[in-house]
N, C-alpha and C positions, 0 to 999 in steps of 0.2 A: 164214407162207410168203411168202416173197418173189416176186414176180410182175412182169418187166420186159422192155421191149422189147432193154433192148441183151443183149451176149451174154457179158458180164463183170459181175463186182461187184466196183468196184476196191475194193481192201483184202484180198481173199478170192480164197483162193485154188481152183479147184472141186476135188476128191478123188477123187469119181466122176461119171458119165454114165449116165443109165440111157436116154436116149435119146430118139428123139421121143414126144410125147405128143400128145392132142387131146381136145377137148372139144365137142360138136356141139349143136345144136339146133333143132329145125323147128317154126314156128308158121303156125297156119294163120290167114286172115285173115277176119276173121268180115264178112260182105256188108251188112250195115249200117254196119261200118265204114269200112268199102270209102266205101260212098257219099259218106258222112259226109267220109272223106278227100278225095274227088276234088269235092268241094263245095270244100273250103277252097283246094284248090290250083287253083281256077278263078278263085276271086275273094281269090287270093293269102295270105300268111301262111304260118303252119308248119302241118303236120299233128299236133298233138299225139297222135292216137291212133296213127301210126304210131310216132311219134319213142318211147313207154311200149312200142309192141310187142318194137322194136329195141333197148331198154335192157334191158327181159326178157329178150328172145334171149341178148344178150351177155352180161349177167348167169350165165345157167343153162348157157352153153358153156364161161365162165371156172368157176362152180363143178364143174363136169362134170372138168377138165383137172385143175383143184388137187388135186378128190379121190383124180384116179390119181395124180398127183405123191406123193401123200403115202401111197397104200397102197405105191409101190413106196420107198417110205420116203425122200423129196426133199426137203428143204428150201428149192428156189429155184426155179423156173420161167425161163430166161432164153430172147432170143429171140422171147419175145410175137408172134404175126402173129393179126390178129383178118379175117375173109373174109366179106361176106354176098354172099349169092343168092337171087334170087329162083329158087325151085321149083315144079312142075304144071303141068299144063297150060296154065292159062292165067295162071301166074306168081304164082299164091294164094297161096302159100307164103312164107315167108322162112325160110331157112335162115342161121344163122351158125356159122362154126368157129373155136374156138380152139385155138391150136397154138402148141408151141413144146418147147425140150427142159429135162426132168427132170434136174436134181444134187443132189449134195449138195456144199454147200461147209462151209471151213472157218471155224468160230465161227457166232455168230449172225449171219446175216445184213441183218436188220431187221426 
């Protein structure tokens, strides 16, 4: 499955449009980590446990998208937009969405 930000694949022509799609998902942030996090970012550096949380996220929102791509029977995903938010009350959450629209083009696409 081809999976890209632009909205053509040159060479290929698309055939159909099945339309927009998305792939969502929400992780909660566990309060050890929390800490853990806001320790590193006091006394500088990256947070690696957020940066694994937000690769999951992204991860399970792209597989989430592909799989409806592919049940409505798509072979490309074009358009890519990836979105995070912080969600809850008190912003505990991350949510990220993937979106973007379902074709089918022609030949293999990659």
């Amino acid at each position: 499955m081809l999976v890209t930000t632009t909205t053509l694949v040159e060479g290929h022509k698309a055939k159909k449009y099945f339309g927009v799609i998305a792939g969502e998902a929400i992780m909660g942030a566990n309060v050890f980590k929390d800490m853990f996090a806001g320790i590193r970012d006091i006394v500088g550096g990256r947070s690696a446990t957020y940066e694994k949380e937000l690769k999951k996220a992204k991860d399970l929102a792209m597989d989430e998208m592909i799989r409806q791509a592919k049940d409505l029977g798509a072979n490309a995903v074009l358009g890519v937009d990836l979105d995070y938010e912080t969600v809850g009350t008190q912003g505990t959450m991350l949510m990220v969405v993937a979106s973007g629209t379902a074709v089918l083009v022609e030949g293999d696409p990659g």
